[in-house]
C-alpha positions as CSV (number, residue, x, y, z in Angstrom):
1,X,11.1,5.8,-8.6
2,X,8.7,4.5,-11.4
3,X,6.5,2.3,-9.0
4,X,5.8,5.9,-7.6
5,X,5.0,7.3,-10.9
6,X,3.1,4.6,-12.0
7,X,1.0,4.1,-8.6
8,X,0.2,8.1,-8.9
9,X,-0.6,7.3,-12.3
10,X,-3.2,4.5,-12.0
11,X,-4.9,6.9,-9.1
12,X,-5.4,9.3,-11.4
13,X,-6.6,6.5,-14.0
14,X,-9.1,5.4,-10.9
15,X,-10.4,8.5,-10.2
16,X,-10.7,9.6,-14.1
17,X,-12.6,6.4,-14.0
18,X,-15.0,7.4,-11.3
19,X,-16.1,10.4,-13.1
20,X,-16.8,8.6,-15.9
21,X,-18.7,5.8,-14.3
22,X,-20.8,8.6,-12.4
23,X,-21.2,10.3,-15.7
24,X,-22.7,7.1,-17.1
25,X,-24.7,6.0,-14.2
26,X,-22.7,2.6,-13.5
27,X,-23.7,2.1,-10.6
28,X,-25.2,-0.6,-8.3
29,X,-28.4,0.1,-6.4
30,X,-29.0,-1.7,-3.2
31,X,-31.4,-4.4,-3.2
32,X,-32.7,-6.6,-0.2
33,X,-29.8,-9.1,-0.6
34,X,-26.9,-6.6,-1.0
35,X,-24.2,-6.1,1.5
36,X,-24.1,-2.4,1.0
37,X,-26.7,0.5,1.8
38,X,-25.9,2.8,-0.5
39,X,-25.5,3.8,-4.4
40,X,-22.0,2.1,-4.9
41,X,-20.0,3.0,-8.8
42,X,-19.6,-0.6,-9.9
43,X,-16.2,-1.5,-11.9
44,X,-13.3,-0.1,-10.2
45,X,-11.4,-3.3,-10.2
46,X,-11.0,-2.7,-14.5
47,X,-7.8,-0.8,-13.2
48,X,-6.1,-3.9,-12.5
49,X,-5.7,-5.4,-15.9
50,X,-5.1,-1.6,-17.2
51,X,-2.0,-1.8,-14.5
52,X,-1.0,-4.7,-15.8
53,X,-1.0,-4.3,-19.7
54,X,0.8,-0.9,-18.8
55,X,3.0,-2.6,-16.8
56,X,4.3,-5.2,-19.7
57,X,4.0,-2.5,-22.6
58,X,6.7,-0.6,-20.0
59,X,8.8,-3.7,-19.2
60,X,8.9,-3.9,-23.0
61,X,9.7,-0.8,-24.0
62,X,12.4,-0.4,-20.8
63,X,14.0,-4.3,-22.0
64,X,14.6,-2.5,-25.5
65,X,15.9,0.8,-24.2
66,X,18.6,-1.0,-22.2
């Protein structure tokens, strides 16, 4: 029941993310070498190590609980 939580939690974190990105204009325009075609928001992969310290600061606080 927690990986639920916590996978509806670091979409929300994502998506918080995206706004903020947009907000700040970090994004990656296009060039003649680049894969993509369009305005792409660079940085989304920062919510892995967020998932991860969140994931240890739980296990510890769980591991003292129990």
């Amino acid at each position: 029941m927690i990986y639920i939580a916590l996978f509806f939690l670091f979409i929300g974190i994502e998506l918080i993310y995206f706004k903020i990105a947009d907000h700040y204009n970090i994004i990656d325009k296009p060039n003649s070498r680049s894969s993509h075609t369009s305005i792409t928001l660079r940085g989304g992969g920062i919510i892995f190590p967020i998932a991860i310290l969140l994931q240890v600061c739980l296990d510890m606080f769980l591991s003292q609980l129990l």
